[in-house]
N, CA, C and O atoms as CSV, one atom per row, in Angstrom:
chain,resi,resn,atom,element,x,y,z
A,1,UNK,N,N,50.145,59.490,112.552
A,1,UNK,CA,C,50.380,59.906,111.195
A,1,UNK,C,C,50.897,61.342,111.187
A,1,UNK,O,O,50.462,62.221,111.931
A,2,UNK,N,N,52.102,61.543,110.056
A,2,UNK,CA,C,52.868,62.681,110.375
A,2,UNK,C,C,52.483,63.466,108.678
A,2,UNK,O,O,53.287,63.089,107.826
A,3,UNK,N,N,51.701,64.181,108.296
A,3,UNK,CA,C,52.109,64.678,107.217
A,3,UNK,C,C,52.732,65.950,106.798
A,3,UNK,O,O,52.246,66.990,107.243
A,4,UNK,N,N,53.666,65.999,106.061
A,4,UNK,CA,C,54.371,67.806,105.785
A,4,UNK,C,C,54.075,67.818,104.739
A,4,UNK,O,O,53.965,66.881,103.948
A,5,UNK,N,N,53.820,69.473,104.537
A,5,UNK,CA,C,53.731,69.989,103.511
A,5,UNK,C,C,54.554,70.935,103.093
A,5,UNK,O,O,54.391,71.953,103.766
A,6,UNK,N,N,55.523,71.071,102.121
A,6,UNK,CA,C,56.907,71.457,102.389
A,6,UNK,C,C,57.255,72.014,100.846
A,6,UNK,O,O,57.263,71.515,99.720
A,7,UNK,N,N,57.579,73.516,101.511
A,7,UNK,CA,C,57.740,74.075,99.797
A,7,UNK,C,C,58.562,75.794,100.126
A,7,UNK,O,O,58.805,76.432,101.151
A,8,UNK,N,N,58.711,75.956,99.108
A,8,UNK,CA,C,59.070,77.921,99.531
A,8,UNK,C,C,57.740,78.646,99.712
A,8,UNK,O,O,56.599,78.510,99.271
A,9,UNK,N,N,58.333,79.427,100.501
A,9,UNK,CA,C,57.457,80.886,100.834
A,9,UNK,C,C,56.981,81.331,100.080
A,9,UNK,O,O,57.799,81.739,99.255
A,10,UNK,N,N,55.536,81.628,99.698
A,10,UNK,CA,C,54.363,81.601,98.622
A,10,UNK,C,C,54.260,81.132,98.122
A,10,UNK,O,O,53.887,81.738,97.117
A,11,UNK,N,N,54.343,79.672,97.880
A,11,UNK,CA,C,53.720,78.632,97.518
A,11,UNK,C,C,52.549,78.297,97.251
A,11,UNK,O,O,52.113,77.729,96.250
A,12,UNK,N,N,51.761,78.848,98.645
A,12,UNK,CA,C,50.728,78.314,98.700
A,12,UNK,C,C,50.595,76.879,99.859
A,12,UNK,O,O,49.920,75.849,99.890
A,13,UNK,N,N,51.630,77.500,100.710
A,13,UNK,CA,C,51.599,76.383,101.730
A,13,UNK,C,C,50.089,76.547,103.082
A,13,UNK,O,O,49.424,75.688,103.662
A,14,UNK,N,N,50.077,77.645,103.111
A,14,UNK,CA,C,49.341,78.021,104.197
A,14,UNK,C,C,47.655,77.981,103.805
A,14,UNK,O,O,46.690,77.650,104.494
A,15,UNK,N,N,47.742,78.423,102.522
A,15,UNK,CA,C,46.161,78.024,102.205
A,15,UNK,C,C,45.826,76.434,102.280
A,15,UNK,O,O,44.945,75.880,102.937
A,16,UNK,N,N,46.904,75.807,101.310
A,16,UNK,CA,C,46.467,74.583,101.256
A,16,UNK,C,C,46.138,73.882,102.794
A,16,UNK,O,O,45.132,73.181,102.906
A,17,UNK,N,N,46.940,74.087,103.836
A,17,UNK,CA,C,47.043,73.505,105.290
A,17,UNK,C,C,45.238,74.111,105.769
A,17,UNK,O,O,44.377,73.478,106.380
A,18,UNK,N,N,45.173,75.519,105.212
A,18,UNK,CA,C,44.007,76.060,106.224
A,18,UNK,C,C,42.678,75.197,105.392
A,18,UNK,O,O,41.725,74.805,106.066
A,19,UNK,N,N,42.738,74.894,103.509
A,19,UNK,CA,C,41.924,74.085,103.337
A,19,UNK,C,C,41.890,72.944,103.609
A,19,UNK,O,O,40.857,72.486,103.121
A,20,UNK,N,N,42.851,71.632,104.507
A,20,UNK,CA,C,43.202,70.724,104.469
A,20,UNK,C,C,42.452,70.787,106.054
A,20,UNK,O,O,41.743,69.816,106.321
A,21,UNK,N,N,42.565,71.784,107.020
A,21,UNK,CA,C,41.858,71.557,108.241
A,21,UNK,C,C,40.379,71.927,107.866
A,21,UNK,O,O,39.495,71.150,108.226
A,22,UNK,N,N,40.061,73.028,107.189
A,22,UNK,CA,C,38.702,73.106,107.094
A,22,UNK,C,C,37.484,71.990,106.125
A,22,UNK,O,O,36.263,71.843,106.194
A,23,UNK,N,N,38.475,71.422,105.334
A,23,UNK,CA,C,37.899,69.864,104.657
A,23,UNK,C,C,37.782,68.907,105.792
A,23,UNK,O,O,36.644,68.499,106.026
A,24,UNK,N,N,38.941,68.398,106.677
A,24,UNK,CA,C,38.457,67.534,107.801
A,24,UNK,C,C,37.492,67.896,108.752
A,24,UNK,O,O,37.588,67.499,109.913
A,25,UNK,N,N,36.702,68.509,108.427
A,25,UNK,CA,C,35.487,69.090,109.523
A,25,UNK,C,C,34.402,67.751,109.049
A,25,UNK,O,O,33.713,67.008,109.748
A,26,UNK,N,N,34.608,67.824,107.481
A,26,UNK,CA,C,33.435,66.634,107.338
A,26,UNK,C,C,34.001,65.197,107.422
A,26,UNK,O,O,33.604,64.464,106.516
A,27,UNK,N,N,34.731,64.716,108.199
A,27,UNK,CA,C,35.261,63.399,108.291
A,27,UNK,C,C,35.646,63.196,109.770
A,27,UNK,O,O,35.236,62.180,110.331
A,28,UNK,N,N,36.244,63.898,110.302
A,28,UNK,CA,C,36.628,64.587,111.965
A,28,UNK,C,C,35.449,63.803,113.102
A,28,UNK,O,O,34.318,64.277,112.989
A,29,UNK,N,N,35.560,62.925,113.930
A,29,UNK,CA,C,35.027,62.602,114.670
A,29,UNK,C,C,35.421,63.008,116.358
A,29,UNK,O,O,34.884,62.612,117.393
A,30,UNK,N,N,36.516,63.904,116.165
A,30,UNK,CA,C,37.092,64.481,117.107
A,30,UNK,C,C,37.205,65.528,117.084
A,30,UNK,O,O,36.290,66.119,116.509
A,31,UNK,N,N,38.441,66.467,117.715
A,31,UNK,CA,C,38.154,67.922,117.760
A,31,UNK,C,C,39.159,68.473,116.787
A,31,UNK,O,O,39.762,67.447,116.475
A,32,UNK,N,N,39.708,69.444,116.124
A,32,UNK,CA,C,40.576,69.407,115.226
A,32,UNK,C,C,40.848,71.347,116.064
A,32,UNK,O,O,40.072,72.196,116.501
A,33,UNK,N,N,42.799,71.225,115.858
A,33,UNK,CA,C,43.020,72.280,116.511
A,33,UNK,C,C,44.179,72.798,115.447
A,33,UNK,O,O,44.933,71.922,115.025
A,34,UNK,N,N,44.355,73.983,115.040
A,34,UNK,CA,C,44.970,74.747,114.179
A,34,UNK,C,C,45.953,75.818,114.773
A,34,UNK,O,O,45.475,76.776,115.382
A,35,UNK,N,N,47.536,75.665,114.591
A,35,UNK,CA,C,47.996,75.951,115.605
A,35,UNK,C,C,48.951,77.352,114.374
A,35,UNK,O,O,48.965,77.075,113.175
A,36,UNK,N,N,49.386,78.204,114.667
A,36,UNK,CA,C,49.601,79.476,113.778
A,36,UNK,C,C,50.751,80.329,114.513
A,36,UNK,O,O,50.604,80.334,115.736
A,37,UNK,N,N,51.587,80.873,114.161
A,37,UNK,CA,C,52.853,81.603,114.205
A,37,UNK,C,C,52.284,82.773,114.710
A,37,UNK,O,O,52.836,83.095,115.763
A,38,UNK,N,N,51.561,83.391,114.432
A,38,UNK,CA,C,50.186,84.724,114.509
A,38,UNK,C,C,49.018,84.227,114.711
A,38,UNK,O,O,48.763,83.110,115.161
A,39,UNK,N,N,48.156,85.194,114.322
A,39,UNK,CA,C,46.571,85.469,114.249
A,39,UNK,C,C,46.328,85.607,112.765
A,39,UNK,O,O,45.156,85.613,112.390
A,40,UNK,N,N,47.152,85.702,112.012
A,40,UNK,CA,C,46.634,86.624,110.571
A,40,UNK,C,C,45.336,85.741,109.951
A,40,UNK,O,O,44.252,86.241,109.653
A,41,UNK,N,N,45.709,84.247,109.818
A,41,UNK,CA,C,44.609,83.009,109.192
A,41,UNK,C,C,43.511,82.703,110.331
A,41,UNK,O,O,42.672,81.813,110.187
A,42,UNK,N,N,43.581,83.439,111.363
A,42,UNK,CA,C,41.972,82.865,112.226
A,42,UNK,C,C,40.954,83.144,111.786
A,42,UNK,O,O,40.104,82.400,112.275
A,43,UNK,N,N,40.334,84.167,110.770
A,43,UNK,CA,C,38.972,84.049,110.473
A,43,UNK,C,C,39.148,83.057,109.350
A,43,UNK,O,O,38.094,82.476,109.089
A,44,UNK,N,N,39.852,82.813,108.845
A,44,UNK,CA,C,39.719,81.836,107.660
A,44,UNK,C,C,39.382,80.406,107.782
A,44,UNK,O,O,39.049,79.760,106.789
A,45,UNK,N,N,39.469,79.776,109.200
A,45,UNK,CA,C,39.093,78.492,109.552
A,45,UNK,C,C,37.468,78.457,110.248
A,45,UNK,O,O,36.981,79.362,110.925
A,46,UNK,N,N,36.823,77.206,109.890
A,46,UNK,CA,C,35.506,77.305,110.195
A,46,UNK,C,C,35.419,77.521,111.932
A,46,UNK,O,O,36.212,76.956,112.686
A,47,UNK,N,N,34.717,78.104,112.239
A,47,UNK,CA,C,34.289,78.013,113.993
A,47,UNK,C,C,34.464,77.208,114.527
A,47,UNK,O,O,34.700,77.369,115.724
A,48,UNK,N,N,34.457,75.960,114.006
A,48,UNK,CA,C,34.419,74.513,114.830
A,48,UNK,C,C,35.889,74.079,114.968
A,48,UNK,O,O,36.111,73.024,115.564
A,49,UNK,N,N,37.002,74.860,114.427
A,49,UNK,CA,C,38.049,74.259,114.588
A,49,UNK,C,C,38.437,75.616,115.417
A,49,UNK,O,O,38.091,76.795,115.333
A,50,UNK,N,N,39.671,74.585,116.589
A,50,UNK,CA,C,39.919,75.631,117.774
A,50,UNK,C,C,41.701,76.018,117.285
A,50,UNK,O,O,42.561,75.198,116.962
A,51,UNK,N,N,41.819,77.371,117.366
A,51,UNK,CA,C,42.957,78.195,116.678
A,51,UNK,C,C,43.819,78.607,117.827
A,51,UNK,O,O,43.456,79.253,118.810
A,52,UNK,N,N,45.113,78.105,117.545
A,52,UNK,CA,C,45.895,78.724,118.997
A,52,UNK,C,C,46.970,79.427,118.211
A,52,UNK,O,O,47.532,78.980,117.212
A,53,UNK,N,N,47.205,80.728,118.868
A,53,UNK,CA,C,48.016,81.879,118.511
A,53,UNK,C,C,49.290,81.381,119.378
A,53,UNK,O,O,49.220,81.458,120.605
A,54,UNK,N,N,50.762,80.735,118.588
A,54,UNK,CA,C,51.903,80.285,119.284
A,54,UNK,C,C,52.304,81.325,119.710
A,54,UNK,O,O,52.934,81.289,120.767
A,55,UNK,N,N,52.139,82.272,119.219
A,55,UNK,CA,C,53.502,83.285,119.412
A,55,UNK,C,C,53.015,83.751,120.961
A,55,UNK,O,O,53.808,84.512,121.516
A,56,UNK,N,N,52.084,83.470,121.549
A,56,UNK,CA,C,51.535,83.939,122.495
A,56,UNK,C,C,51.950,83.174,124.344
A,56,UNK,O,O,51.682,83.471,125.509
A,57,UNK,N,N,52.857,81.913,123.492
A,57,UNK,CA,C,53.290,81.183,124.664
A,57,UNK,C,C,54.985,81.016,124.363
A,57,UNK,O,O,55.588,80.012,124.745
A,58,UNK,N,N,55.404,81.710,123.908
A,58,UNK,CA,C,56.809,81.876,123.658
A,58,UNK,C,C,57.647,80.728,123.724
A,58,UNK,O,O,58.624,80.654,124.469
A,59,UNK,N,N,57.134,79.508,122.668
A,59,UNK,CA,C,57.808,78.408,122.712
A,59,UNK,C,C,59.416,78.963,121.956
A,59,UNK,O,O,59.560,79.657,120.950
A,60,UNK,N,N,60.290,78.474,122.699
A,60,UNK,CA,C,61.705,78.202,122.134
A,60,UNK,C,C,62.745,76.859,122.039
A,60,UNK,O,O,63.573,76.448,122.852
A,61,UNK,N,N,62.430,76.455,120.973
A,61,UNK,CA,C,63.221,75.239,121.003
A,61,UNK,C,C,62.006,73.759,120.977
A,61,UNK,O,O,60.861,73.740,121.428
A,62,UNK,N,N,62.749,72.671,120.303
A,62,UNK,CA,C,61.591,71.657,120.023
A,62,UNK,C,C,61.645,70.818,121.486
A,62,UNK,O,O,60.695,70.035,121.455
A,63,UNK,N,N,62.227,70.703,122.488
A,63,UNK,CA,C,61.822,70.328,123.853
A,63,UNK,C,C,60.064,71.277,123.952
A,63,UNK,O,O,59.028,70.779,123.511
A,64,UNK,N,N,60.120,72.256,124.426
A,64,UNK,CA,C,59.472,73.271,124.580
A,64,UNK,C,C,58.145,73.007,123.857
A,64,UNK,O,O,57.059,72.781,124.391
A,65,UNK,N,N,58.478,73.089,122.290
A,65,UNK,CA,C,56.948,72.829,121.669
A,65,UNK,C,C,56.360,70.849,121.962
A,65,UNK,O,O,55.248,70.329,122.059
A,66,UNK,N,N,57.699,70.329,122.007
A,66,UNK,CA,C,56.870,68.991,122.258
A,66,UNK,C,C,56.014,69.090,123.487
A,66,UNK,O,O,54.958,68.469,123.374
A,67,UNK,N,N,56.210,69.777,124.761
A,67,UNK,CA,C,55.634,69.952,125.605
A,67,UNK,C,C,54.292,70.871,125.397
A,67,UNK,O,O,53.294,70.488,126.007
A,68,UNK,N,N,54.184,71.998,124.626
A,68,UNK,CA,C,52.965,72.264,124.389
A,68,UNK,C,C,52.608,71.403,123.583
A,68,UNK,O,O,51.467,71.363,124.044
A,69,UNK,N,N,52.572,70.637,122.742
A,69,UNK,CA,C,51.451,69.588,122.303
A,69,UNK,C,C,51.318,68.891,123.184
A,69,UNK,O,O,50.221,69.054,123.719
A,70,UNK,N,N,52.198,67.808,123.839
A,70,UNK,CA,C,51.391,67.573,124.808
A,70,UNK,C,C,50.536,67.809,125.782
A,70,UNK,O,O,49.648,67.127,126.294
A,71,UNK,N,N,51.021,69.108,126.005
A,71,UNK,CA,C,49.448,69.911,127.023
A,71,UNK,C,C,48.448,69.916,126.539
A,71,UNK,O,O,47.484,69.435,127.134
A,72,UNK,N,N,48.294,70.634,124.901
A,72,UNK,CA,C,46.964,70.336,124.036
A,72,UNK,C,C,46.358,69.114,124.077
A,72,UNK,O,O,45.149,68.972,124.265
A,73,UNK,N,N,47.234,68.111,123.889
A,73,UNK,CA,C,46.530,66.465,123.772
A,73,UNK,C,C,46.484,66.512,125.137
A,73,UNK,O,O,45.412,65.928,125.291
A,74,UNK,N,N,46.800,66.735,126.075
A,74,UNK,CA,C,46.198,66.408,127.611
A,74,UNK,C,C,44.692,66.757,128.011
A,74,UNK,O,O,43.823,66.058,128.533
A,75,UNK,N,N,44.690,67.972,127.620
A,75,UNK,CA,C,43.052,68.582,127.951
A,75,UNK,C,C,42.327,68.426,126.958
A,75,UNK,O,O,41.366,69.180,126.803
A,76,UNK,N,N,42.590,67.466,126.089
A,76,UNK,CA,C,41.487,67.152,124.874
A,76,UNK,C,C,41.754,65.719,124.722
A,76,UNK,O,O,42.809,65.556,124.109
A,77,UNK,N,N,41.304,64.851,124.986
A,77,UNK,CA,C,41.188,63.435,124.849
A,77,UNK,C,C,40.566,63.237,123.422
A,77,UNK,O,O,40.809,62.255,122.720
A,78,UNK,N,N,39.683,64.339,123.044
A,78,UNK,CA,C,38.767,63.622,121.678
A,78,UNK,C,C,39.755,64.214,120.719
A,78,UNK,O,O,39.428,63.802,119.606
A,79,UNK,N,N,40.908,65.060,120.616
A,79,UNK,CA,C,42.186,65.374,119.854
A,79,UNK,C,C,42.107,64.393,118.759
A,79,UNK,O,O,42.100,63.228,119.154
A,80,UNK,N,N,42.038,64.585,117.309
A,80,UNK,CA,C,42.262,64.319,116.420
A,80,UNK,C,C,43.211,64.406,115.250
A,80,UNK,O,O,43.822,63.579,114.575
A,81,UNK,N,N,43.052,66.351,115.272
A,81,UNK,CA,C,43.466,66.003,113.834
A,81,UNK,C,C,44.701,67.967,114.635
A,81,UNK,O,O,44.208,68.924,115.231
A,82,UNK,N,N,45.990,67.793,114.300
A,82,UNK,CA,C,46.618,69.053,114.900
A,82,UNK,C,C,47.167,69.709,113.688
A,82,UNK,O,O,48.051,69.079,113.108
A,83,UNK,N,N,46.771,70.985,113.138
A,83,UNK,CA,C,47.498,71.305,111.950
A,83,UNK,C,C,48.353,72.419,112.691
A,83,UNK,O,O,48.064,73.068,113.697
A,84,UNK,N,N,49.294,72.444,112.034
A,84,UNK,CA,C,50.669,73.310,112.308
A,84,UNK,C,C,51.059,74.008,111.156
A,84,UNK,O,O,51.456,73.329,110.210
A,85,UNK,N,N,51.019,75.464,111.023
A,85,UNK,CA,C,51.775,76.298,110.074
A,85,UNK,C,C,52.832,77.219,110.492
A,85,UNK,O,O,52.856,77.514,111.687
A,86,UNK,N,N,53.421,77.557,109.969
A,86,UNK,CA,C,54.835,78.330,110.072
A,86,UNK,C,C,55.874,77.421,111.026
A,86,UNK,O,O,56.542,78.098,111.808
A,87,UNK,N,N,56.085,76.039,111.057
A,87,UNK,CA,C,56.806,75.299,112.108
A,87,UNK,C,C,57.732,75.893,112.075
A,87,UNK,O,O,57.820,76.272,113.243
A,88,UNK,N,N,58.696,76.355,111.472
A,88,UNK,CA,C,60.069,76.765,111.648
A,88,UNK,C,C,59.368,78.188,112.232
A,88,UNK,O,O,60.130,78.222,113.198
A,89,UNK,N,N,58.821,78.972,112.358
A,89,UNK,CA,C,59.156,79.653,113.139
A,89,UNK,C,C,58.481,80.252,114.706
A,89,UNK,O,O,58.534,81.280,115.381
A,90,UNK,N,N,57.721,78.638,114.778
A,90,UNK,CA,C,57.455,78.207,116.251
A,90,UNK,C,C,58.682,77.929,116.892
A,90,UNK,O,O,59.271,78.505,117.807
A,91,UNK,N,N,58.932,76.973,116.253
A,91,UNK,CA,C,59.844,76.002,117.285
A,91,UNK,C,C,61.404,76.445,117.302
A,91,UNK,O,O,62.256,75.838,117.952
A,92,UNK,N,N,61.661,77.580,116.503
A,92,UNK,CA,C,63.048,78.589,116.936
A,92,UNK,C,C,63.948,78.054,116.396
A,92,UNK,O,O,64.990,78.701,116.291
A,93,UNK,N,N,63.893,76.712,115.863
A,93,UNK,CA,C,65.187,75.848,115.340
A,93,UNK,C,C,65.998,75.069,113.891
A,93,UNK,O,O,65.296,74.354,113.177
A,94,UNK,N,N,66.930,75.194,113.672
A,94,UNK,CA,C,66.772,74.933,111.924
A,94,UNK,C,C,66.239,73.263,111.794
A,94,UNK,O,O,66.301,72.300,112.558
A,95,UNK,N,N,65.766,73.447,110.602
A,95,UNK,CA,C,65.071,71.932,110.632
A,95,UNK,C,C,66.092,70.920,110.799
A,95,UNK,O,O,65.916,70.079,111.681
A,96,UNK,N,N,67.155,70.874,110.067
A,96,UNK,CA,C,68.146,69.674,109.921
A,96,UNK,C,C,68.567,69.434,111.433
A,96,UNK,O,O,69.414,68.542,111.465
A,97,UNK,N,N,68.288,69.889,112.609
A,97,UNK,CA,C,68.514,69.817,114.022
A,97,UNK,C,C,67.470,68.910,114.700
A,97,UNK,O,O,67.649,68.097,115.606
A,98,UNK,N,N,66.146,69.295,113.941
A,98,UNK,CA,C,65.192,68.943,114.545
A,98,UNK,C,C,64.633,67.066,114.224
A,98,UNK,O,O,63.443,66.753,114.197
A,99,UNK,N,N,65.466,66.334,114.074
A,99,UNK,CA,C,65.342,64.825,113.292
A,99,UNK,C,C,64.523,64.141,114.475
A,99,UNK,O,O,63.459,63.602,114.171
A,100,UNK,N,N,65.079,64.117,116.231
A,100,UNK,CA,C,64.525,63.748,117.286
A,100,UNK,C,C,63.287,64.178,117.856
A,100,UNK,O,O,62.518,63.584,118.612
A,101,UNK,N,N,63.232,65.453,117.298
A,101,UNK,CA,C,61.720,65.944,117.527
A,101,UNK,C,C,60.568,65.642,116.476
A,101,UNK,O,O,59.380,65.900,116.670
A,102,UNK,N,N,61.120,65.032,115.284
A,102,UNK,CA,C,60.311,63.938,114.588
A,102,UNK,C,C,60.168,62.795,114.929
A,102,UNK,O,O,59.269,62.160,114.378
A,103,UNK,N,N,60.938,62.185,115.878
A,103,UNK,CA,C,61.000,60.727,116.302
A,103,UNK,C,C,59.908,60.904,117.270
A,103,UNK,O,O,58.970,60.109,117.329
A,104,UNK,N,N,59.991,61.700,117.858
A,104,UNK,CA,C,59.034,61.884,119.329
A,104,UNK,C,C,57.861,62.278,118.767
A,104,UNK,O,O,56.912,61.611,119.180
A,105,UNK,N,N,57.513,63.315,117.792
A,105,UNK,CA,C,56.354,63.559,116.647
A,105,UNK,C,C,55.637,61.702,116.618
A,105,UNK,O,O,54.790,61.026,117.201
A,106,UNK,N,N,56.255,61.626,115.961
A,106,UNK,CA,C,55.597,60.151,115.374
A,106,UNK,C,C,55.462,59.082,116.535
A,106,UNK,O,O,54.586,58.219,116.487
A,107,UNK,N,N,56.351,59.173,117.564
A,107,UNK,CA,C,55.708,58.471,118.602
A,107,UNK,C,C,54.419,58.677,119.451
A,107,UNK,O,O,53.622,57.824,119.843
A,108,UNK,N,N,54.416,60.250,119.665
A,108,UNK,CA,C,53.672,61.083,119.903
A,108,UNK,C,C,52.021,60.420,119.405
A,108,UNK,O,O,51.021,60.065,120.029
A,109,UNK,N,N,52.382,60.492,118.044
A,109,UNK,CA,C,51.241,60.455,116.878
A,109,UNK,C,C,50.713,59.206,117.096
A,109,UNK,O,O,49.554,59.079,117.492
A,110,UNK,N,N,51.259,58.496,116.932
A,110,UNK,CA,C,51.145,56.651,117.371
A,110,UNK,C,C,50.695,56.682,118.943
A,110,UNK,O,O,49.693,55.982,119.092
A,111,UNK,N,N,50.991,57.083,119.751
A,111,UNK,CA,C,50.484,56.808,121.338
A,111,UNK,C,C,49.165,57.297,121.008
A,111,UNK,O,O,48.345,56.384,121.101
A,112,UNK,N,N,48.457,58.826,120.521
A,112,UNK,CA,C,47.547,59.527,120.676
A,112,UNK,C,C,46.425,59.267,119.961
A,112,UNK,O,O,45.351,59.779,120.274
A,113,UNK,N,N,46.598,58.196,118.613
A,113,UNK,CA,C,46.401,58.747,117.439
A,113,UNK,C,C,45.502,60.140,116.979
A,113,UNK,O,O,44.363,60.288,116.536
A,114,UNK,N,N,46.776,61.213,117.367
A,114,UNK,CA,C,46.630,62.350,116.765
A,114,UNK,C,C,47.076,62.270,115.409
A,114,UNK,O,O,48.080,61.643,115.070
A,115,UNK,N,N,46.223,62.995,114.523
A,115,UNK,CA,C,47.007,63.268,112.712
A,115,UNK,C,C,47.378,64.755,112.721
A,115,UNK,O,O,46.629,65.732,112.736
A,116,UNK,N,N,48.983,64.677,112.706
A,116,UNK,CA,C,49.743,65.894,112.311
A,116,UNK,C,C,49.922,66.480,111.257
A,116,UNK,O,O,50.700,65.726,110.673
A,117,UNK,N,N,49.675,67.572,110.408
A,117,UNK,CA,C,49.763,67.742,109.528
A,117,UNK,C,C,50.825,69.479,109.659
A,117,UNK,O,O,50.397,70.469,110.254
A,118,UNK,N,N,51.860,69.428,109.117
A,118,UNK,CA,C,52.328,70.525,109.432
A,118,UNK,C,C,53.006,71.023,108.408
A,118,UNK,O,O,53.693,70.280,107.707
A,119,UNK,N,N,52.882,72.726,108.111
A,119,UNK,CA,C,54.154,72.947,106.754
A,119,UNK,C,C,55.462,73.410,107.523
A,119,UNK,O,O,55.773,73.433,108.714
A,120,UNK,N,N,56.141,73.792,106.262
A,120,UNK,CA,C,57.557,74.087,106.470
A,120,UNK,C,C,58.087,74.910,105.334
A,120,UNK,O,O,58.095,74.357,104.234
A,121,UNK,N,N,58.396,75.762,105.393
A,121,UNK,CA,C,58.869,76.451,104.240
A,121,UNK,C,C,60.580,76.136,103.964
A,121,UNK,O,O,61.493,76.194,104.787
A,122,UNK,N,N,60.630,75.831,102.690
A,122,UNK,CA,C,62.080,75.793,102.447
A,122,UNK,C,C,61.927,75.171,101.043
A,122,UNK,O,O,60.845,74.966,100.494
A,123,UNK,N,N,63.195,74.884,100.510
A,123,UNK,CA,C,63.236,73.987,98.874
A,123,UNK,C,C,63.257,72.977,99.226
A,123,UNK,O,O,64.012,72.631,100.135
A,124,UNK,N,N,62.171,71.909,98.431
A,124,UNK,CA,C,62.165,70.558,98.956
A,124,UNK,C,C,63.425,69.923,98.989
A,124,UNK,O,O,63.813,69.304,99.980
A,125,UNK,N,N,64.316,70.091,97.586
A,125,UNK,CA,C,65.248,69.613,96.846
A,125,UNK,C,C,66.379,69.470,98.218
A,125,UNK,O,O,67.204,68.561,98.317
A,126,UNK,N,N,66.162,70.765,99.376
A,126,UNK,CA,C,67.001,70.560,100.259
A,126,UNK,C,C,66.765,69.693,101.682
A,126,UNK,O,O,67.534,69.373,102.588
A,127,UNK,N,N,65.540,69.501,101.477
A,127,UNK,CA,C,64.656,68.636,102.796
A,127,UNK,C,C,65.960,67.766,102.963
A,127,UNK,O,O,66.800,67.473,102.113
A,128,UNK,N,N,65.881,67.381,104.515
A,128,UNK,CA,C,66.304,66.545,105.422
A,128,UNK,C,C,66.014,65.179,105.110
A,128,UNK,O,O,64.793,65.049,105.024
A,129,UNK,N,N,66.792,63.808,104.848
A,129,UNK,CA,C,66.051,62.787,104.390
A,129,UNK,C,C,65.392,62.541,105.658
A,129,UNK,O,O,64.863,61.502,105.263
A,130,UNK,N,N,64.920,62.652,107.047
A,130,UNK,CA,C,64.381,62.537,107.616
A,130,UNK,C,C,62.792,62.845,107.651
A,130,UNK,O,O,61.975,61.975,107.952
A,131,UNK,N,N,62.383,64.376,107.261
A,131,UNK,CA,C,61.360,64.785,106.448
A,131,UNK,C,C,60.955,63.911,105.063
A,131,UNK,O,O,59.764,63.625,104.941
A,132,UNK,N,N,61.484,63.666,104.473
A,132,UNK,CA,C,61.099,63.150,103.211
A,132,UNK,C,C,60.042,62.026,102.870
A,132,UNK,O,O,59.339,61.963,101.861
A,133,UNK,N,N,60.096,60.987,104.146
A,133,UNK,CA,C,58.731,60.031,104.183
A,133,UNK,C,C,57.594,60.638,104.600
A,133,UNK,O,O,56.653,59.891,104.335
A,134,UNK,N,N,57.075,62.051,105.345
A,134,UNK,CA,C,56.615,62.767,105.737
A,134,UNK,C,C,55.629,63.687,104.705
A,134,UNK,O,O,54.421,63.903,104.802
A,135,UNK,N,N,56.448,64.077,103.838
A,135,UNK,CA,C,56.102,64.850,102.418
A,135,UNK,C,C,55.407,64.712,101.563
A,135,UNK,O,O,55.903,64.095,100.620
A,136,UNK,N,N,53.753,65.236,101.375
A,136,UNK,CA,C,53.160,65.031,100.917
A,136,UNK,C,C,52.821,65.877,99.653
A,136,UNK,O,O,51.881,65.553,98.926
């Protein structure tokens, strides 16, 4: 399962994502991991969810980040639930490029069943019809 949350910059994209991981704490039978552009939102998630600072492994390009998720889902088998904020400016690349790294997302998601939940800043009105079944 792939969900985006997809809007302009102050929206209110990033709270909603950090309340959307800290609500699955009470449903979560697995481990839930919160993945961030920075550090700025780490005290804001409960303790029990594990916070990885991207900028710290210098992903470039969606080859690159598909491979760090898969490392994450490698050393965590009980992997559940992966929230992702600031995607565009992890993965270095404009979205309308990135259609195959949704294909592999959702295959990804389906092999693992990991639940993705990730934002994106931009005008919906301009979303990719690829994104658009995604969009919650």
């Amino acid at each position: 399962m792939i969900r985006v949350i997809f809007g302009e910059k102050g929206a209110g994209k990033t709270k909603r994502i950090i309340d959307m991981a800290n609500e699955s704490i009470k449903t979560a039978k697995g481990s839930i991991v919160f993945i961030d552009d920075d550090n700025q939102y780490m005290f804001e998630l409960k303790h029990s969810i594990r916070f990885v600072d991207a900028s710290e492994f210098h992903i470039d390009g969606p080859k690159m980040f598909y491979g760090f998720l898969s490392g994450i889902a490698a050393q965590d088998f009980d992997l559940e639930y992966l929230f992702i904020d600031g995607f565009l400016k992890i993965v270095h690349h404009p979205l309308e490029t990135l259609e195959g790294l949704f294909t592999e997302l959702e295959k990804f998601s389906d092999r693992t069943d990991v639940k993705l939940i990730i934002s994106i800043s931009g005008n919906a009105a301009d979303a990719p019809e690829f994104i658009k079944p995604y969009m919650v």
